[in-house]
C-alpha positions in Angstrom: 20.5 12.6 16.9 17.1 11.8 18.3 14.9 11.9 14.8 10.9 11.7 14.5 9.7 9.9 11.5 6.5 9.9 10.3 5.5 6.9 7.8 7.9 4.7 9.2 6.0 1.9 7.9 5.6 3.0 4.3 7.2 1.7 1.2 10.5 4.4 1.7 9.8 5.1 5.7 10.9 1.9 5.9 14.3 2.3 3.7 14.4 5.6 6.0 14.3 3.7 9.2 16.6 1.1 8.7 19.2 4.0 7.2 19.0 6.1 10.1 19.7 3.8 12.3 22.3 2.2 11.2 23.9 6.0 11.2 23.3 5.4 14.9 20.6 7.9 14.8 17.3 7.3 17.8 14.3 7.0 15.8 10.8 7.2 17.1 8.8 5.8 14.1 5.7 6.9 13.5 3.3 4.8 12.6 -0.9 5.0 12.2 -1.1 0.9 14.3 0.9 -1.3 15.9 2.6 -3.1 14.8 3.1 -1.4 11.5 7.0 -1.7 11.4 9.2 -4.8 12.5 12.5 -4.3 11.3 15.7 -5.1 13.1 17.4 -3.4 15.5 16.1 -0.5 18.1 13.5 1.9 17.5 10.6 3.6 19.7 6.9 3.2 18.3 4.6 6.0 18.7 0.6 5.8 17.0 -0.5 8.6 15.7 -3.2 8.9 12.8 -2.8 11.9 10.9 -6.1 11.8 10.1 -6.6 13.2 13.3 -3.4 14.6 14.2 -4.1 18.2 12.5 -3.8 20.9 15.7 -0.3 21.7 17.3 -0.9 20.5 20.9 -1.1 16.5 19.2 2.2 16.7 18.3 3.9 18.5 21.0 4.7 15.2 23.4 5.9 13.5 20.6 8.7 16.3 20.1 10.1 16.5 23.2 14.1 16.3 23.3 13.8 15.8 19.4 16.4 17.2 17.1 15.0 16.6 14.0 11.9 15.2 12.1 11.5 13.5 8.6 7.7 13.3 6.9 7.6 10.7 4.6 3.7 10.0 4.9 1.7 9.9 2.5 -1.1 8.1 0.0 -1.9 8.0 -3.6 -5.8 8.9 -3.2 -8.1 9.9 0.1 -10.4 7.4 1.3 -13.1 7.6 3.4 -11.1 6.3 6.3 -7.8 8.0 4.7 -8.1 12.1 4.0 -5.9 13.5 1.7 -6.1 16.8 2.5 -5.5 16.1 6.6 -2.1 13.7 5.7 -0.7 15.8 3.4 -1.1 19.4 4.2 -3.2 19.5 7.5 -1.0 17.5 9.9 2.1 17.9 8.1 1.5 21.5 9.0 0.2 21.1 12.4 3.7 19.3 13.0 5.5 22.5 11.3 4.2 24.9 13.6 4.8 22.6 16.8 8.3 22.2 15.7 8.6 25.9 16.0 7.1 26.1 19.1 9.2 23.4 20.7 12.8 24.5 19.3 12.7 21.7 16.7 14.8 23.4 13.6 15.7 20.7 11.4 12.7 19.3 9.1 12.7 17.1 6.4 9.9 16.6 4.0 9.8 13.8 1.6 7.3 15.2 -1.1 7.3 14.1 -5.0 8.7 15.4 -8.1 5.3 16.0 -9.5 4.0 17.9 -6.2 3.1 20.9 -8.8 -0.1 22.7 -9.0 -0.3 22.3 -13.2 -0.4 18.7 -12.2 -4.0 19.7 -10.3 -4.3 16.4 -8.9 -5.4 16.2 -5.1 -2.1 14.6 -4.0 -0.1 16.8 -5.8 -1.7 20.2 -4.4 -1.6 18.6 -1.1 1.7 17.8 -1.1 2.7 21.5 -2.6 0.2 22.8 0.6 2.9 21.2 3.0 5.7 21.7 0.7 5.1 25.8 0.1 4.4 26.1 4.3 7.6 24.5 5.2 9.4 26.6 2.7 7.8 30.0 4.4 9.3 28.9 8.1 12.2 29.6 10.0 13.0 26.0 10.4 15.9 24.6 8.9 14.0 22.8 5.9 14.8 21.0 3.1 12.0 19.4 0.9 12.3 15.9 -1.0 10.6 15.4 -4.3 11.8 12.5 -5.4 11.1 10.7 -9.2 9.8 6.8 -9.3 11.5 5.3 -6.4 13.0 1.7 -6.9 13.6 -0.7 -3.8 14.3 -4.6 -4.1 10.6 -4.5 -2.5 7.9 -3.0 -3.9 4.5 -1.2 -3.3 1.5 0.5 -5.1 2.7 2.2 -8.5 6.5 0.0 -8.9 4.3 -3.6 -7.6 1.9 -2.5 -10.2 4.1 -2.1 -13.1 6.4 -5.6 -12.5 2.3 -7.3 -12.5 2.0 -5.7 -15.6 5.5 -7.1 -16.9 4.8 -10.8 -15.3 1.4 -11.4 -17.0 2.0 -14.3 -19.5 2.5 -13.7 -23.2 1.2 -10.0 -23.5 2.6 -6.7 -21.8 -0.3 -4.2 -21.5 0.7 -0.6 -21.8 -1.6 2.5 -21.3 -1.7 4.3 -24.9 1.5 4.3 -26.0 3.8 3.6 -23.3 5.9 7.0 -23.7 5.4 8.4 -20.1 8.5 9.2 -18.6 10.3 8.5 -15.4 14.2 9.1 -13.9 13.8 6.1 -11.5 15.9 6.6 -8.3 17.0 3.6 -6.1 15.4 4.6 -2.4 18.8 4.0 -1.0 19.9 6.9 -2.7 16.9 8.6 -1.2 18.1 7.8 2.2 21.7 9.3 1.8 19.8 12.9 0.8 17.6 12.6 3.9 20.3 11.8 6.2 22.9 14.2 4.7 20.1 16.7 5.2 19.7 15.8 8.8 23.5 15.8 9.5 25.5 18.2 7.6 24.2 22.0 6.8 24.7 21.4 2.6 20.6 20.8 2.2 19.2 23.5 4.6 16.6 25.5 3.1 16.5 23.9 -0.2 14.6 21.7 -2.5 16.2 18.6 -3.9 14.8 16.2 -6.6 16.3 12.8 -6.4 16.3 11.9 -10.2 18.3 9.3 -11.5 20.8 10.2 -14.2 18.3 8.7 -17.3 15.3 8.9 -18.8 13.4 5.5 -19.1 10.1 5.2 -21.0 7.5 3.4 -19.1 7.1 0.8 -22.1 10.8 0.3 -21.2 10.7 0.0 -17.7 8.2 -2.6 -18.1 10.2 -4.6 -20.7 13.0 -4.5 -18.4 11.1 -5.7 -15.5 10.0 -8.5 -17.4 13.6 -9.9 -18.2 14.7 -8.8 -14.5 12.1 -11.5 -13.4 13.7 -14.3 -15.8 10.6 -14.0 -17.6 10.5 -14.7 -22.0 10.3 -11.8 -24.3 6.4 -10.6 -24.2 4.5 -8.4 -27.3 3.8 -5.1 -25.6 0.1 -4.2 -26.3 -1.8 -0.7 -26.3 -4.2 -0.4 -23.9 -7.0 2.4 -25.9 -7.7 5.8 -23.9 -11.4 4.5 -23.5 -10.5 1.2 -21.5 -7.8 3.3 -19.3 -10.3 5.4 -18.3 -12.7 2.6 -17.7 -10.2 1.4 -15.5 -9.3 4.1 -13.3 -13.4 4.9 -13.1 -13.2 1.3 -11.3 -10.1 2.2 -9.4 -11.3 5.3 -7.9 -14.0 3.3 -6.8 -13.5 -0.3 -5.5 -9.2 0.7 -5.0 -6.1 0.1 -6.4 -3.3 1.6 -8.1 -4.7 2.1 -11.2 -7.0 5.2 -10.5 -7.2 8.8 -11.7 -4.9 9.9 -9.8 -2.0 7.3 -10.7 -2.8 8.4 -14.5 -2.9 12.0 -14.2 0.0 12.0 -12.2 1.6 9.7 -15.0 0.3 12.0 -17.7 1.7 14.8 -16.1 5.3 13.4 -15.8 7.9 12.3 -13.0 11.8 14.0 -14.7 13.8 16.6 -13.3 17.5 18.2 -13.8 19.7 14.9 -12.9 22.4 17.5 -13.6 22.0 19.3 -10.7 20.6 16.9 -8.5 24.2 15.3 -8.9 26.0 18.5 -8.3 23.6 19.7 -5.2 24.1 15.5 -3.8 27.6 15.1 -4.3 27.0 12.0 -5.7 25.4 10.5 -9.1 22.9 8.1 -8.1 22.6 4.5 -9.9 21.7 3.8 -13.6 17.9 2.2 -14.0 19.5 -1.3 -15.1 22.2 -0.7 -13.2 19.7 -0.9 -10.1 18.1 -4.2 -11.4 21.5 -5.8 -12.3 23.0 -5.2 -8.7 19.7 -6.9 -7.4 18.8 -9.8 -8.9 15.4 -11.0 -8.8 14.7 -14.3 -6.8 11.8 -16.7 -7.0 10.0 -14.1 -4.5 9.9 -11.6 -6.1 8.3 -13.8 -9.5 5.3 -14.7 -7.0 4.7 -11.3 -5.8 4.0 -10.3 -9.1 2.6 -13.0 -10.4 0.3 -12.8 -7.4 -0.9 -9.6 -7.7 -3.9 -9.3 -10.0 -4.7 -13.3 -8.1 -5.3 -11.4 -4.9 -8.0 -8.8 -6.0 -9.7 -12.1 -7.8 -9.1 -13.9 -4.5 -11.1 -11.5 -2.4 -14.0 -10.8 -4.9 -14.4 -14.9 -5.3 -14.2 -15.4 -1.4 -16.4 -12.4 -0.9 -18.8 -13.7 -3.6 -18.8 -17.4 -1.7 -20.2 -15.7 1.6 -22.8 -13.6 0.0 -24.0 -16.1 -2.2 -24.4 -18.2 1.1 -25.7 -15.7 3.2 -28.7 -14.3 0.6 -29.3 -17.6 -1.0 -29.4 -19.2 2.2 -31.5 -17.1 3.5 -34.5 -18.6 0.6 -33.6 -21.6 2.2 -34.6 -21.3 6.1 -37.9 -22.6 5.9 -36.2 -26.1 4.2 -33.5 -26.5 6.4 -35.5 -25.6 10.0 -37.2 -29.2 10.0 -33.4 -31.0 9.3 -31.7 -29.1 11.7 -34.6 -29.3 14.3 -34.3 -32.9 14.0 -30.6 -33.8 13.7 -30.2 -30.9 16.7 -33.3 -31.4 19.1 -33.7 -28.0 19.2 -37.5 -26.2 18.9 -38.2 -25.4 15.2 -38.2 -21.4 16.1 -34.7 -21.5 17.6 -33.4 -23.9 15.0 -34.5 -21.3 12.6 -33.2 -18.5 14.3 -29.9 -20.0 14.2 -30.2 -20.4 10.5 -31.0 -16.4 10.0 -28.2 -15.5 12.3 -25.8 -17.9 10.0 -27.1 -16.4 6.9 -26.3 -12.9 8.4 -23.1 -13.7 9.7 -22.2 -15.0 6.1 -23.1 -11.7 4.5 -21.2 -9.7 7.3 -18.3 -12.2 6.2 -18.3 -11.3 2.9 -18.7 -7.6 3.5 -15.6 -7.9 5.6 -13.7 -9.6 2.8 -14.7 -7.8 0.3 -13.0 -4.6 2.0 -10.6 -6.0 3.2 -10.4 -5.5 6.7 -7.8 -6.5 9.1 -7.2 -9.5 6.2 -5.1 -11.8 9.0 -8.5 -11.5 11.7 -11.0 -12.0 8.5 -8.9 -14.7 7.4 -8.9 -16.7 11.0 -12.7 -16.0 11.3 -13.5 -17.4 8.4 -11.2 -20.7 9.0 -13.1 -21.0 11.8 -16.7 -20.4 10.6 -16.0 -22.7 7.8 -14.4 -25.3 9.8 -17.3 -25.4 12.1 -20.0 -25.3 9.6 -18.1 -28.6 8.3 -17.5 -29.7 11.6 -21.5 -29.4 12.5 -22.3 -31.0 9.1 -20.4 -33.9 9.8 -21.9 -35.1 13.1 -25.3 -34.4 11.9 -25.2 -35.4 8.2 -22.1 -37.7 8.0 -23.3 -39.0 4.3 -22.9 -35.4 3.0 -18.6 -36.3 2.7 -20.4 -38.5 0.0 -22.2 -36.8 -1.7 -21.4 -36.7 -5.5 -21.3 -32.7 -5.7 -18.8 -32.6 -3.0 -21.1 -30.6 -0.6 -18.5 -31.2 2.3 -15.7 -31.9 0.2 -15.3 -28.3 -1.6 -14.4 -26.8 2.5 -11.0 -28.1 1.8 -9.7 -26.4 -1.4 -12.2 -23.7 0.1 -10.2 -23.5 3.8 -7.0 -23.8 1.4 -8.1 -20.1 -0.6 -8.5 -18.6 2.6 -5.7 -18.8 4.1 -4.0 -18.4 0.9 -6.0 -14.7 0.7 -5.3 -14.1 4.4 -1.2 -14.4 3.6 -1.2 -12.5 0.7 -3.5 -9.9 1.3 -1.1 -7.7 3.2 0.2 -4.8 1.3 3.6 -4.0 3.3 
């Protein structure tokens, strides 16, 4: 069949992919930039933000001699480049309606288990928005709410919680580490979304991938930890107070810890495994049973070990070039003479160079500090730096000398940034 899929380069999109095709299904995949997805074997590429993608007509060339179409987009939290509200409910449902205008019957949704309006979150009322207008069409529908979904890879809440486990000798834990998940591995997911798109067993219903236990979230953490080959660790409390604290800095500078993540958490991720089983045709894998069959490699000890380094990474690199930039800035008037001199350039042009490096510094900073487009930031700031050294050697050779390693700091300097610019990349 030829099948649309939207987040084709998300944490499960990807799972999706890779599943469908090798069912021999043609995929068009999704995706908001190229190139988003790489994986092997064929697939077309279309770009479509879903930001933007909220009327009918945007989606009607990208449905043409499709059978069916899988939604698996999503995000945690709105932006202000991301909104919520537009890639949940407002293009989701935009796509709905064109899918009934072209002839399109068979629609998958890939929701959440917590997509409930007591959860009051916005992802979770954006989610039901799509969910619930999906459910009131013709089409042949079935909706996907999955629990905590568990790859050998890992993104946002499940990259968050084997950081937590890897930290060395303590194992924080919000409150009291009781919340409860039914983890499910995504390749279980896949099977439900491609038995819904082949057989007629899923039409019109709701199915919540669960897996057949109950793990605690102080659990899941403890067993992360021995997964990654790590010693035993003393789990620690994290008070309400500091939580919060947290997630107010979350929903402001990023990250999966946010109000969102803990409401969402609070609110709880468990559903019938029961019937899930019986409505599947299958019982999906055990939690350890999932991290026994996949054994966890060097790799996957760096990710997580990585992960709080990154955010520390980008604030120190970010720091660096503002510190230049503004402190530099004090220091035109000193400098303009020596560069004058070593450059044979006018003293008003070799201070106008000066202001525009002191500006470009701050822009630099700016730039990592948000980071954007981490690979680009990452080359422009290897080359800035290695020109500024560059400069500063042909003019002031003696600096390599000097006792405060003024020239001598570029290199573990040059070695952090492309150390930030390889691991900044979230998927």
């Amino acid at each position: 069949m030829r099948v649309l899929l939207l987040g084709a380069a998300g944490f499960i999109g990807r799972e999706l992919l890779a599943a469908l095709a090798a069912r021999g299904h043609q995929v068009t995949a999704v995706v908001r930039r190229r190139p988003d997805v790489a994986p092997l074997g064929a697939y077309a590429l279309a770009t479509v933000d879903l930001n933007r993608a909220t009327d009918p007509a945007a989606w009607s060339a990208h449905l043409t001699d499709c059978d069916a179409v899988v939604n698996c987009a999503g995000v945690l939290q709105g932006s202000r480049s991301q909104s919520i509200q537009a890639i949940h409910a407002e293009a989701p449902i935009a796509l709905f309606r064109a899918c009934e205008a072209a002839g399109v019957r068979r629609v998958i949704q890939v929701s959440a288990i917590s997509a409930e309006r007591d959860a009051g979150t916005a992802y979770a009322l954006t989610k039901l928005a799509a969910d619930d207008f999906l459910r009131s069409t013709s089409l042949e529908w079935t909706v996907v709410r999955p629990s905590l979904v568990i790859a050998r890879g890992a993104y946002g809440g499940t990259a968050f919680f084997r950081a937590l486990a890897a930290l060395p000798f303590v194992i924080p834990v919000p409150g009291g580490g009781g919340e409860e998940f039914q983890p499910v591995h995504v390749q279980d997911v896949a099977r439900i979304v491609v038995d819904a798109i082949e057989t007629e067993a899923l039409v019109r219903k709701t199915v919540d991938p669960v897996g057949p236990e109950t793990v605690t979230l102080r659990r899941l953490l403890e067993d992360y930890r021995r997964w990654l080959g790590l010693p035993p660790a003393t789990v620690v409390a994290i008070p309400a107070p500091m939580v919060r604290v947290a997630t107010w800095l979350g929903d402001r500078f990023g990250g999966p810890v946010n109000s969102t993540a803990a409401r969402q958490l609070a609110f709880g991720n468990t559903g019938d495994a029961a019937a899930f089983a019986a409505l599947a045709g299958f019982t999906p894998r055990r939690w350890r049973d999932i991290l026994a069959a996949e054994p966890a490699h060097a790799q996957d000890r760096w990710h997580a070990r990585l992960y709080f380094v990154r955010p520390l990474l980008r604030f120190a690199l970010a720091l660096l070039w503002l510190v230049s930039g503004v402190g530099g800035a004090f220091s035109v008037r000193d400098w303009t003479p020596a560069l004058a001199d070593g450059t044979g350039l006018p003293l008003d042009v070799s201070a106008a160079v000066l202001w525009a490096l002191c500006a470009a510094d701050v822009v630099m900073g700016v730039l990592v500090a948000s980071a954007w487009r981490p690979r680009r930031v990452a080359t422009l700031q290897f080359a800035m730096i290695g020109g500024y050294t560059a400069v500063a050697t042909m003019l002031w050779p003696a600096m390599w000398a000097d006792p405060l390693g003024v020239l001598l700091k570029n290199i573990p300097i040059l070695a952090a940034v492309l150390a930030w610019g390889a691991i900044e990349e979230d998927r």
